[in-house]
Gaussian input, Z-matrix of N, CA and C with variables (Angstrom, degrees):
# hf/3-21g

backbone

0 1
 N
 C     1     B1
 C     2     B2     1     A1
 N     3     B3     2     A2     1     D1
 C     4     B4     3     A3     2     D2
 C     5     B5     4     A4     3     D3
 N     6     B6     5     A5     4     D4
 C     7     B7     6     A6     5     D5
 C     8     B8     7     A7     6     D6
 N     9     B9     8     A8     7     D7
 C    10    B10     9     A9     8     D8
 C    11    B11    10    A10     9     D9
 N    12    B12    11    A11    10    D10
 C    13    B13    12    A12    11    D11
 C    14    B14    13    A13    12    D12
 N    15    B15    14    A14    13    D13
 C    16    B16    15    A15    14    D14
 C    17    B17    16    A16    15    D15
 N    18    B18    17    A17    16    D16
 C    19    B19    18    A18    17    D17
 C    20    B20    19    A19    18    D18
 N    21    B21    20    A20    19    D19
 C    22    B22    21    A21    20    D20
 C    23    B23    22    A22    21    D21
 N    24    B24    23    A23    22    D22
 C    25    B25    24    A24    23    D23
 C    26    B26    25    A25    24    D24
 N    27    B27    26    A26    25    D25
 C    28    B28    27    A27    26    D26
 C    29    B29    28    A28    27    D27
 N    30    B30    29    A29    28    D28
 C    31    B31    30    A30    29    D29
 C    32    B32    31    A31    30    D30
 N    33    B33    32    A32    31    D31
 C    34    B34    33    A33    32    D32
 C    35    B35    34    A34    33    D33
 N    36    B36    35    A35    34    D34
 C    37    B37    36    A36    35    D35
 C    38    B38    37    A37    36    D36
 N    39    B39    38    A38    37    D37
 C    40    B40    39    A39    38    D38
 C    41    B41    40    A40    39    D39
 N    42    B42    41    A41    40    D40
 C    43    B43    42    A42    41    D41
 C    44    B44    43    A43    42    D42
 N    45    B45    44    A44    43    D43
 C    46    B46    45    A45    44    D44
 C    47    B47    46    A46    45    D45
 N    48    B48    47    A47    46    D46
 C    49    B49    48    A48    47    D47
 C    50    B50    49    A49    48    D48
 N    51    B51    50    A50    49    D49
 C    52    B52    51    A51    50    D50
 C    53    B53    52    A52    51    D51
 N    54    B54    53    A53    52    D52
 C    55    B55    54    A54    53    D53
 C    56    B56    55    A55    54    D54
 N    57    B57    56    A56    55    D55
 C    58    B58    57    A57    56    D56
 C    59    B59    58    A58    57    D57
 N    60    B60    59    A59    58    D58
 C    61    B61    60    A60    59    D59
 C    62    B62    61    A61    60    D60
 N    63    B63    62    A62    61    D61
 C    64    B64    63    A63    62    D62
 C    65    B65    64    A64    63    D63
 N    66    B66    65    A65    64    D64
 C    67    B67    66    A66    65    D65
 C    68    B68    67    A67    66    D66
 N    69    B69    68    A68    67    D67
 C    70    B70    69    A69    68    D68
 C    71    B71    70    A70    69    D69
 N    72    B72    71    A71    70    D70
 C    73    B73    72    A72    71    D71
 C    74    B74    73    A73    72    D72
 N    75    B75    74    A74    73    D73
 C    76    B76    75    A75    74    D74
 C    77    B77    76    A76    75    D75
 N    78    B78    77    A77    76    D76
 C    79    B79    78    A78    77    D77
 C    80    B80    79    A79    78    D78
 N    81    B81    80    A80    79    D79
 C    82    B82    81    A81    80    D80
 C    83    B83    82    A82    81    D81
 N    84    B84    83    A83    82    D82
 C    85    B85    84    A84    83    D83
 C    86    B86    85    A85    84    D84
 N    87    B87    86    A86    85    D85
 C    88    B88    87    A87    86    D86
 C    89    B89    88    A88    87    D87
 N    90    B90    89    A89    88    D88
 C    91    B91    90    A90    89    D89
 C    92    B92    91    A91    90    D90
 N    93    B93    92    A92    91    D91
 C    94    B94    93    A93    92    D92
 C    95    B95    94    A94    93    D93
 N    96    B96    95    A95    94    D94
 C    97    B97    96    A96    95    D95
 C    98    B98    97    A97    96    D96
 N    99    B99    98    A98    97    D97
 C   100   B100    99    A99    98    D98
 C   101   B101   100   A100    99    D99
 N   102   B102   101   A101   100   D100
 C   103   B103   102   A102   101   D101
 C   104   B104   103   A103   102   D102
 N   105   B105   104   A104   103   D103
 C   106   B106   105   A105   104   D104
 C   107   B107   106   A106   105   D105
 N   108   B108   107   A107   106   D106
 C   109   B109   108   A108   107   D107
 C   110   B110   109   A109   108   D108
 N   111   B111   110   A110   109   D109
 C   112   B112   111   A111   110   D110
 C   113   B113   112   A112   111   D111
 N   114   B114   113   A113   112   D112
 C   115   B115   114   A114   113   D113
 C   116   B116   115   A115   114   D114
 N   117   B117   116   A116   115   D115
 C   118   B118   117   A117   116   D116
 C   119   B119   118   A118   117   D117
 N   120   B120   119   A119   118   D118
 C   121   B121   120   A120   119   D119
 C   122   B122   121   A121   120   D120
 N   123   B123   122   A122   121   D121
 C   124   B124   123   A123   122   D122
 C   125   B125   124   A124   123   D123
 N   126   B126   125   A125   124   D124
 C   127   B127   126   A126   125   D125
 C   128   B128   127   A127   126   D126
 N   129   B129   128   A128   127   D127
 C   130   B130   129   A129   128   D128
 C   131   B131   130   A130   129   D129
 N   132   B132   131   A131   130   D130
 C   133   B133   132   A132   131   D131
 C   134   B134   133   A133   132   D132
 N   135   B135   134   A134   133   D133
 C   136   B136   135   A135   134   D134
 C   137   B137   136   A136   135   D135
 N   138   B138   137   A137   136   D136
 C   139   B139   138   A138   137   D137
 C   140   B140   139   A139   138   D138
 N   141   B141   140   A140   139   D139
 C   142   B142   141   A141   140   D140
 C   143   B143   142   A142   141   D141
 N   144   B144   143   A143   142   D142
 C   145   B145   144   A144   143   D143
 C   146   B146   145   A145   144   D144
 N   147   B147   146   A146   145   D145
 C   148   B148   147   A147   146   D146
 C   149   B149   148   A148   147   D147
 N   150   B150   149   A149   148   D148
 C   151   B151   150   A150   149   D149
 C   152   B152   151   A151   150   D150
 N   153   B153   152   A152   151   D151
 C   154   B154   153   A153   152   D152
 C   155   B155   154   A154   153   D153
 N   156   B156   155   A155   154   D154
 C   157   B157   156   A156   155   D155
 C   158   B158   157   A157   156   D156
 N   159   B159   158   A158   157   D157
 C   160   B160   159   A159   158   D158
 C   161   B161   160   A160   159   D159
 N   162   B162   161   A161   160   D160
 C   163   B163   162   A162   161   D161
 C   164   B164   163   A163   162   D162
 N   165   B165   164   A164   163   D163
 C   166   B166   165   A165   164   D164
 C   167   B167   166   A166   165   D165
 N   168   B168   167   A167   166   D166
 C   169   B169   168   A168   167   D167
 C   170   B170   169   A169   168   D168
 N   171   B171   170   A170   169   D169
 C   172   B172   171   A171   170   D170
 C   173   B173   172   A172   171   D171
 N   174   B174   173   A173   172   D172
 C   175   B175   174   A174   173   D173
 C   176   B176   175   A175   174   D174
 N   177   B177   176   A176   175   D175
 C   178   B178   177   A177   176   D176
 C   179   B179   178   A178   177   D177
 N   180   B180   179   A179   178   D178
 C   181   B181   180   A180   179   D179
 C   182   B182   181   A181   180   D180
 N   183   B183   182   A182   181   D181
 C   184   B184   183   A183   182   D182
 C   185   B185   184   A184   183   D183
 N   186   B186   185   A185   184   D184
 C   187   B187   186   A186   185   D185
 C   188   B188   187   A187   186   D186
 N   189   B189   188   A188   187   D187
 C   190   B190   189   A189   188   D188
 C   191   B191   190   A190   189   D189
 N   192   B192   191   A191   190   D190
 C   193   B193   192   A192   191   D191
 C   194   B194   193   A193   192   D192
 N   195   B195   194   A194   193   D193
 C   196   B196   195   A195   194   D194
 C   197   B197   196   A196   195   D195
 N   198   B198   197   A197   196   D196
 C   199   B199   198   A198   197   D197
 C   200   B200   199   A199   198   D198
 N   201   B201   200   A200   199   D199
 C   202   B202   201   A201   200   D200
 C   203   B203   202   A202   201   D201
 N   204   B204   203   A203   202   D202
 C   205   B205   204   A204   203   D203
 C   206   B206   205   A205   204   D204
 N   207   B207   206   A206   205   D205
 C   208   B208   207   A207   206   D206
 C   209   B209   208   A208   207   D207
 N   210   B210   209   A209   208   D208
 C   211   B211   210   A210   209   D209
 C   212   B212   211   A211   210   D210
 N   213   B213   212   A212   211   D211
 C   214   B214   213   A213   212   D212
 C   215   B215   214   A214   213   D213
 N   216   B216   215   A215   214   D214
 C   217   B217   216   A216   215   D215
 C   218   B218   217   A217   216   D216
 N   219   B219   218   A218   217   D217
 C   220   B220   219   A219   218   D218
 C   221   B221   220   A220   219   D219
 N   222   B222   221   A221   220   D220
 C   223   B223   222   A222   221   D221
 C   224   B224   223   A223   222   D222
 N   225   B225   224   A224   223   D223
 C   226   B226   225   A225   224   D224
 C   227   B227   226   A226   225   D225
 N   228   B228   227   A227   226   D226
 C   229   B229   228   A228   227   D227
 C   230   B230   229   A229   228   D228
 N   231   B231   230   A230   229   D229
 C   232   B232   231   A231   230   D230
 C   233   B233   232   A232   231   D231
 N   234   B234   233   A233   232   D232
 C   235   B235   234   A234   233   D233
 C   236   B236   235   A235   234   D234
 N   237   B237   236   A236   235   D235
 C   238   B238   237   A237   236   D236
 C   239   B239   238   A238   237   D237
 N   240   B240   239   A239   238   D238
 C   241   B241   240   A240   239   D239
 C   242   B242   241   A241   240   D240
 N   243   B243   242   A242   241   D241
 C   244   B244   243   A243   242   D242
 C   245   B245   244   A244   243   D243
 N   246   B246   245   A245   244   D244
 C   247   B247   246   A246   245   D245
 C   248   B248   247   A247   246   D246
 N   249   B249   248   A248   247   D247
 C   250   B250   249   A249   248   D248
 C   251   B251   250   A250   249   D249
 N   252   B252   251   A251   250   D250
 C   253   B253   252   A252   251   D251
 C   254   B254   253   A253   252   D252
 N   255   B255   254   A254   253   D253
 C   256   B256   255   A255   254   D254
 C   257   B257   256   A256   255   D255
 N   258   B258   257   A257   256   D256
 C   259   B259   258   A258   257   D257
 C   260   B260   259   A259   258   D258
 N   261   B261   260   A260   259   D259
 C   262   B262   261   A261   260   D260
 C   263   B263   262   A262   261   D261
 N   264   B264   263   A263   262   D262
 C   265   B265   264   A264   263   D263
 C   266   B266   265   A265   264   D264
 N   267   B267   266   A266   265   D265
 C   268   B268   267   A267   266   D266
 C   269   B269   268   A268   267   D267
 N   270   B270   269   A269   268   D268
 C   271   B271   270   A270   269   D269
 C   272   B272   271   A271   270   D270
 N   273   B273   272   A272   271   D271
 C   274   B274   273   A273   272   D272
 C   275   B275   274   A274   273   D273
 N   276   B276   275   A275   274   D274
 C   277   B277   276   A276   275   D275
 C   278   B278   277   A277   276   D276
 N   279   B279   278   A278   277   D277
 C   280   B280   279   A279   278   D278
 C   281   B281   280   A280   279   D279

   B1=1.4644
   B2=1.5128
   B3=1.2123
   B4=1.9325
   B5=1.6583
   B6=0.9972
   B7=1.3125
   B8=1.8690
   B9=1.3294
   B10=1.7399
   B11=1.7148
   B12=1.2140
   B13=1.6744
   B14=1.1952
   B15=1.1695
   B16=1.6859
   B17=1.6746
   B18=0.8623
   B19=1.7812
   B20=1.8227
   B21=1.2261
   B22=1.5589
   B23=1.1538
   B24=1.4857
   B25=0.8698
   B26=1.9204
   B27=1.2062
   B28=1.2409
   B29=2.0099
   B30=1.4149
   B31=1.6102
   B32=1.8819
   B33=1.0097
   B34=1.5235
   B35=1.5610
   B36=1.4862
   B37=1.1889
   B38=1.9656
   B39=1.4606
   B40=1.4729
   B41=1.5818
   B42=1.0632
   B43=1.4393
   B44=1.4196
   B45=0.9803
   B46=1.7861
   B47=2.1381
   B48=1.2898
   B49=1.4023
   B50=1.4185
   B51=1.6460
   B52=1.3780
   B53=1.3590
   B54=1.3619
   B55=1.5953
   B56=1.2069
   B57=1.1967
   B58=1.7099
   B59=1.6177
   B60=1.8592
   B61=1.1682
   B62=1.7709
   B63=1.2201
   B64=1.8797
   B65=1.4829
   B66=1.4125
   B67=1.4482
   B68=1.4107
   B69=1.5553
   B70=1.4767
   B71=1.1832
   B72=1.0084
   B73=1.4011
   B74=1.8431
   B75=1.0144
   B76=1.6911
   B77=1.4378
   B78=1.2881
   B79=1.4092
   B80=1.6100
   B81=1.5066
   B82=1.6098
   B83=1.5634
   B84=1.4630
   B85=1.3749
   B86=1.7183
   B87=1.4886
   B88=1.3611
   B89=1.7274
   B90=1.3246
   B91=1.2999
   B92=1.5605
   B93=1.0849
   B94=1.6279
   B95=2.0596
   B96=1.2509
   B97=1.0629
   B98=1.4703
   B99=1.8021
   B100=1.6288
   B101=1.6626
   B102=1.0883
   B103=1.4106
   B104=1.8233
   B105=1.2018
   B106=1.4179
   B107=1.1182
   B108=1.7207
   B109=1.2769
   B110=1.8540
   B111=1.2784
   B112=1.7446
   B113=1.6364
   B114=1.5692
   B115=1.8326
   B116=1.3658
   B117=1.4701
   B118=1.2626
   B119=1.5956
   B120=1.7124
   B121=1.2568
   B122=1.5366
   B123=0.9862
   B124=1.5278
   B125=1.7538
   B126=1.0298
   B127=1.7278
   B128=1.4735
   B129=1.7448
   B130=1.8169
   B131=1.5294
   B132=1.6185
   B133=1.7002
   B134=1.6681
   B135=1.5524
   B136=1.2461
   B137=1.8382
   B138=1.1940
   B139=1.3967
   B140=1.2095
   B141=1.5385
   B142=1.4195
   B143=1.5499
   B144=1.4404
   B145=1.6038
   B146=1.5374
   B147=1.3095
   B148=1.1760
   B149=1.5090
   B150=1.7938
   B151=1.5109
   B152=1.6535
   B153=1.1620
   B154=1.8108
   B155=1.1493
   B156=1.2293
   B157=1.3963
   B158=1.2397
   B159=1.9809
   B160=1.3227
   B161=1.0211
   B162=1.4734
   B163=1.3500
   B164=1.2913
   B165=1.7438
   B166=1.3754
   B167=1.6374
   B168=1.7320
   B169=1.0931
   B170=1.8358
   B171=0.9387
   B172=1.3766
   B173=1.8973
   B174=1.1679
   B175=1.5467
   B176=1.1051
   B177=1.5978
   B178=1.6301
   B179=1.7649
   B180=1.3082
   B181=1.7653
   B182=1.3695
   B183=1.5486
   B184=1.4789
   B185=1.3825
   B186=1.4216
   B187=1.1273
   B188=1.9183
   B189=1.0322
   B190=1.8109
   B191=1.5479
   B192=1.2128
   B193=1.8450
   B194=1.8646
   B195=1.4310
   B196=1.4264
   B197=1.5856
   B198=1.0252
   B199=1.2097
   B200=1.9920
   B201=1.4759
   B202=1.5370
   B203=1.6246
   B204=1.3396
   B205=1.5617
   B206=1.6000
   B207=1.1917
   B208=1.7044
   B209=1.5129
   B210=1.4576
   B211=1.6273
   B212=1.5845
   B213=1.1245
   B214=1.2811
   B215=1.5676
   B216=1.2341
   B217=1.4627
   B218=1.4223
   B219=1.4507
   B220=1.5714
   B221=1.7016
   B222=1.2171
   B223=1.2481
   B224=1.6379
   B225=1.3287
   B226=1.7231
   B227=1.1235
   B228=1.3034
   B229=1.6320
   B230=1.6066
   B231=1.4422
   B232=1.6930
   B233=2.0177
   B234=1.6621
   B235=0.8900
   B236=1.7499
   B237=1.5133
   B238=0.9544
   B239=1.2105
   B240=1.3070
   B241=1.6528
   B242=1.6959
   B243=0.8448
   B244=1.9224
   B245=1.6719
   B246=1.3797
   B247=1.3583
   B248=1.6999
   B249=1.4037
   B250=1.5565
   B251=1.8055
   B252=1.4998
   B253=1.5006
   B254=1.8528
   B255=0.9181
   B256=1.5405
   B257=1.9848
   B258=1.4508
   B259=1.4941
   B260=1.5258
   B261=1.3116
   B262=1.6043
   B263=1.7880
   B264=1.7663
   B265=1.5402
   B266=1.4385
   B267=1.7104
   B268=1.2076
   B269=1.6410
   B270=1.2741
   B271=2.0842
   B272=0.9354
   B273=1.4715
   B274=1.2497
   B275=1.5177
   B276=1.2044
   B277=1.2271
   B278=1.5798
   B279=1.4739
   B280=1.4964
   B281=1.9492
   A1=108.62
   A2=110.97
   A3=118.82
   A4=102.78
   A5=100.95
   A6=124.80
   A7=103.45
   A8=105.00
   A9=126.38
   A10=77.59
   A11=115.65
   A12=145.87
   A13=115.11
   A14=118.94
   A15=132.30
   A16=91.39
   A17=101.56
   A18=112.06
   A19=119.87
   A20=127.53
   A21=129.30
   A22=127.46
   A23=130.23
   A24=122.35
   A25=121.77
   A26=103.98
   A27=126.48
   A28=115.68
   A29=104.07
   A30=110.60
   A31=75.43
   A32=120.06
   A33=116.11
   A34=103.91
   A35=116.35
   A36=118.40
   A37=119.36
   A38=101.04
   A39=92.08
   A40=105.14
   A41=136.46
   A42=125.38
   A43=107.81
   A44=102.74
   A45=130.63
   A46=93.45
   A47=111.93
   A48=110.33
   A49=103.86
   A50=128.21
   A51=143.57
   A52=95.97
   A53=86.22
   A54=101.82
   A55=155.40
   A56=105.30
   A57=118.72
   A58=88.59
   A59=130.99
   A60=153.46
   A61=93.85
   A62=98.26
   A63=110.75
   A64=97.52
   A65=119.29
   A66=99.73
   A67=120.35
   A68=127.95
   A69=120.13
   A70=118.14
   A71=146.63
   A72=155.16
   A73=97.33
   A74=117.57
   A75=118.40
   A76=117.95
   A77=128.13
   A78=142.16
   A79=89.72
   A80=102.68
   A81=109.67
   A82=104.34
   A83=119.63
   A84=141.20
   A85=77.14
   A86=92.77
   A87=110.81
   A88=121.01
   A89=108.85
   A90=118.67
   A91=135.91
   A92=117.15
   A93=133.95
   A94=77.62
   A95=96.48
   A96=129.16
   A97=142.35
   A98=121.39
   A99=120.33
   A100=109.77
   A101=127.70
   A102=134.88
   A103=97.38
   A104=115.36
   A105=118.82
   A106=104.64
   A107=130.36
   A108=136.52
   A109=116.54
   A110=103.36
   A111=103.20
   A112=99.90
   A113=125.92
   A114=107.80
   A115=128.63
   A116=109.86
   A117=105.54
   A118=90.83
   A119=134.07
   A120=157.04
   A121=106.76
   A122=138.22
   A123=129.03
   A124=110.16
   A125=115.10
   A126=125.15
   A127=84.32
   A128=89.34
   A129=106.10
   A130=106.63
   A131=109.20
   A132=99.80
   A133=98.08
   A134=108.93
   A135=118.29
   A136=100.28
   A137=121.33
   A138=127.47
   A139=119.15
   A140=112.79
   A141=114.31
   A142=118.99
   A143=108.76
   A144=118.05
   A145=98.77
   A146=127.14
   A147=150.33
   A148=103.60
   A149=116.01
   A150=108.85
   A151=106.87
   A152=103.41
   A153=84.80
   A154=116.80
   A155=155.31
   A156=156.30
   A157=136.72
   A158=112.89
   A159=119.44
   A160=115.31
   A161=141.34
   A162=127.40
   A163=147.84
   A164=95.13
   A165=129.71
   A166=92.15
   A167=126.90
   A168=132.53
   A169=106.51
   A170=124.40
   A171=117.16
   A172=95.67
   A173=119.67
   A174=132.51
   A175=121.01
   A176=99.15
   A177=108.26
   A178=109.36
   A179=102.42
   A180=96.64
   A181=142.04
   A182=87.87
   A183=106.49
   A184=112.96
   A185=135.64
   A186=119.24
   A187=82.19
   A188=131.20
   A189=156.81
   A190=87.35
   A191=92.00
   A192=100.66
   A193=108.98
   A194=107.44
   A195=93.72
   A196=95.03
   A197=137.05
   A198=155.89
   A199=98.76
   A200=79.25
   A201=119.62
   A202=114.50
   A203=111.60
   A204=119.08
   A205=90.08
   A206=133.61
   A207=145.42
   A208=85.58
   A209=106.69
   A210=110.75
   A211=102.38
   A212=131.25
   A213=119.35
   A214=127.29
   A215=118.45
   A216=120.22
   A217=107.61
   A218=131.93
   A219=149.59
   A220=99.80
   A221=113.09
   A222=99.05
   A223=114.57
   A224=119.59
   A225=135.35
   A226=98.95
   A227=120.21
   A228=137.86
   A229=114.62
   A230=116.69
   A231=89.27
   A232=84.27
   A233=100.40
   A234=110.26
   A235=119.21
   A236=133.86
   A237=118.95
   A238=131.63
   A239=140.58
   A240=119.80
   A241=87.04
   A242=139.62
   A243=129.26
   A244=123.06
   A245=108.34
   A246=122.06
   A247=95.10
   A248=123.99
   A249=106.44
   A250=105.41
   A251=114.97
   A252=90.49
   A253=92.21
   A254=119.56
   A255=106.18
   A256=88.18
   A257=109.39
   A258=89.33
   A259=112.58
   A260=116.65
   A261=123.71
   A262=98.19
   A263=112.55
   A264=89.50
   A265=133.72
   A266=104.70
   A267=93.20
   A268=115.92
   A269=109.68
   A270=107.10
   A271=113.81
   A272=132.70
   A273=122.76
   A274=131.24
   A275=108.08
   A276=123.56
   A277=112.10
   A278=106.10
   A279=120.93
   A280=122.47
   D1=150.83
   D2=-177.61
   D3=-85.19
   D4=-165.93
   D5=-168.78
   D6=-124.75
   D7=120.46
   D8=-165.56
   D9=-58.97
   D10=161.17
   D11=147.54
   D12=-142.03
   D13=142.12
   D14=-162.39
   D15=-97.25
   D16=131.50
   D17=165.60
   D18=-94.67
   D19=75.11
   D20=154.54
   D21=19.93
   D22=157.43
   D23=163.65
   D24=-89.26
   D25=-13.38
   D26=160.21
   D27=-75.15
   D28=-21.76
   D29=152.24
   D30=94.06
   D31=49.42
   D32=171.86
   D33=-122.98
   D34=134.68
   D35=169.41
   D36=-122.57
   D37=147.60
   D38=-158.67
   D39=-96.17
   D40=118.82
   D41=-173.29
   D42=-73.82
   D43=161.17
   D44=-154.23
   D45=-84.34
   D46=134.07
   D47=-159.65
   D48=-70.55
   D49=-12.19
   D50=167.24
   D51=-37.26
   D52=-88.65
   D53=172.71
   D54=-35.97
   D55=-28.05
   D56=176.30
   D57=-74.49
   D58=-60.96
   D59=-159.04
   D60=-43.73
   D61=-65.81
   D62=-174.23
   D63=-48.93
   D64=-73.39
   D65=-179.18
   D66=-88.59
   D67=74.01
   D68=-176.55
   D69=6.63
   D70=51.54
   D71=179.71
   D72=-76.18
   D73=130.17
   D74=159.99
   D75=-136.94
   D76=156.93
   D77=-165.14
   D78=-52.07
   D79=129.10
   D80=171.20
   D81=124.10
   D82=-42.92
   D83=-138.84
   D84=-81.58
   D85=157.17
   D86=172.31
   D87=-132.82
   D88=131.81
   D89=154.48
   D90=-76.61
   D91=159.09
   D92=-167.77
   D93=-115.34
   D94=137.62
   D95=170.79
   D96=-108.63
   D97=53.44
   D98=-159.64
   D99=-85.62
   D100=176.15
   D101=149.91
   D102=-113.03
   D103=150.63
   D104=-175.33
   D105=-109.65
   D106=179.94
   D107=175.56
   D108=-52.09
   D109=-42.34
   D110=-178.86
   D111=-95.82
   D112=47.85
   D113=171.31
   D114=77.84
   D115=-1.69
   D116=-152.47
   D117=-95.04
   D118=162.97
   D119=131.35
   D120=-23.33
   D121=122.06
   D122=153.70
   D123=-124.40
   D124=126.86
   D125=-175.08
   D126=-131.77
   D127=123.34
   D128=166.15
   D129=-136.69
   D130=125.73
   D131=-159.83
   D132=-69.07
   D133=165.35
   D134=-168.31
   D135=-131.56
   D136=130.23
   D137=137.65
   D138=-80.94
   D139=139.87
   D140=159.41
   D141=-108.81
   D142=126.18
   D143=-176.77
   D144=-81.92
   D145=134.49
   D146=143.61
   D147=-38.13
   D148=135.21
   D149=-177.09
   D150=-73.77
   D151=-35.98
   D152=175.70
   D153=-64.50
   D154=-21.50
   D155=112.81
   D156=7.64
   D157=-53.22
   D158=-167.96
   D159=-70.30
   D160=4.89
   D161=160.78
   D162=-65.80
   D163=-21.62
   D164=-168.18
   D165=-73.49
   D166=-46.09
   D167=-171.26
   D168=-86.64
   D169=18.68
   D170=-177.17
   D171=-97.67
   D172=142.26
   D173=165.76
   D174=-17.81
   D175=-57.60
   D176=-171.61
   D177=-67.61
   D178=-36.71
   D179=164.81
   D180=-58.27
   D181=-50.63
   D182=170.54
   D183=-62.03
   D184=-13.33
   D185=-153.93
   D186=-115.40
   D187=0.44
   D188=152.81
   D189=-51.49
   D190=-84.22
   D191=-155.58
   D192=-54.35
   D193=-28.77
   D194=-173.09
   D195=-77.64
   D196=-30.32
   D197=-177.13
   D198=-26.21
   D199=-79.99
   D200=179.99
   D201=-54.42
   D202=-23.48
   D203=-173.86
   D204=-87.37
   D205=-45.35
   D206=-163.78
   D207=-54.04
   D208=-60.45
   D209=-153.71
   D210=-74.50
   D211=-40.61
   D212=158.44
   D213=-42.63
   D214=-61.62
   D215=179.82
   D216=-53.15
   D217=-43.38
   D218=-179.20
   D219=-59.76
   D220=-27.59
   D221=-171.90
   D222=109.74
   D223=-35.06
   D224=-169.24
   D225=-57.28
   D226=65.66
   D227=-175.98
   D228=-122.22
   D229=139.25
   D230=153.04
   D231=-155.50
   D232=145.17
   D233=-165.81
   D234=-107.32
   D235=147.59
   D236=176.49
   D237=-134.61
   D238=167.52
   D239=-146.76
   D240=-120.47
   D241=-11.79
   D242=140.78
   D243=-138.48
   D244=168.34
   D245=-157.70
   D246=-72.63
   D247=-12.03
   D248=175.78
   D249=-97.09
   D250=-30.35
   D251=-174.95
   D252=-80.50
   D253=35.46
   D254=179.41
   D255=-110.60
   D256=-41.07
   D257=-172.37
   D258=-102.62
   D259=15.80
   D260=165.61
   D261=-85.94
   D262=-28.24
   D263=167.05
   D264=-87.82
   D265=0.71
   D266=175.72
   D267=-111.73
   D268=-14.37
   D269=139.01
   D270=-35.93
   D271=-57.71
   D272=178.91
   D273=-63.17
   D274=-16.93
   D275=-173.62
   D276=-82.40
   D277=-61.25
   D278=145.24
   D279=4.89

């Protein structure tokens, strides 16, 4: 069973501090607000990405970064001690 919340007269309800905790939720954060097929309330917390941002979250990126996380853990690394012998090796590479 859940935990009762009182609904306002302003129609605001305060979530239960369990709850906010379980889903890191913090003052500011926003919910998505559905009713489902059987009546029910549905609250799913929401971030909002900044538009210069949303690229980072699009598929084709994300699927970059896991990319890039593989090759790190694997080792498919090579490291360099400044930003010019890093791009004299990849002229060369070129």
């Amino acid at each position: 069973m859940g935990t009762l919340a009182k609904v306002t007269t302003a129609g605001q309800v305060t979530l239960p501090k369990e709850i906010r905790e379980r889903t890191n939720m913090e003052p500011g954060d926003f919910v998505e607000v559905e009713i489902d097929d059987e009546g029910h309330i549905v609250l799913t917390p929401k971030k909002l990405v900044d538009a210069s941002q949303a690229y980072f979250w699009t598929e084709e990126w994300q699927k970059g970064e896991r990319k890039a996380d593989e090759d790190i853990k694997a080792g498919r690394v090579k490291r360099f001690k400044t930003a010019a012998e890093a791009v004299k090796y990849l002229k060369e590479k070129a």
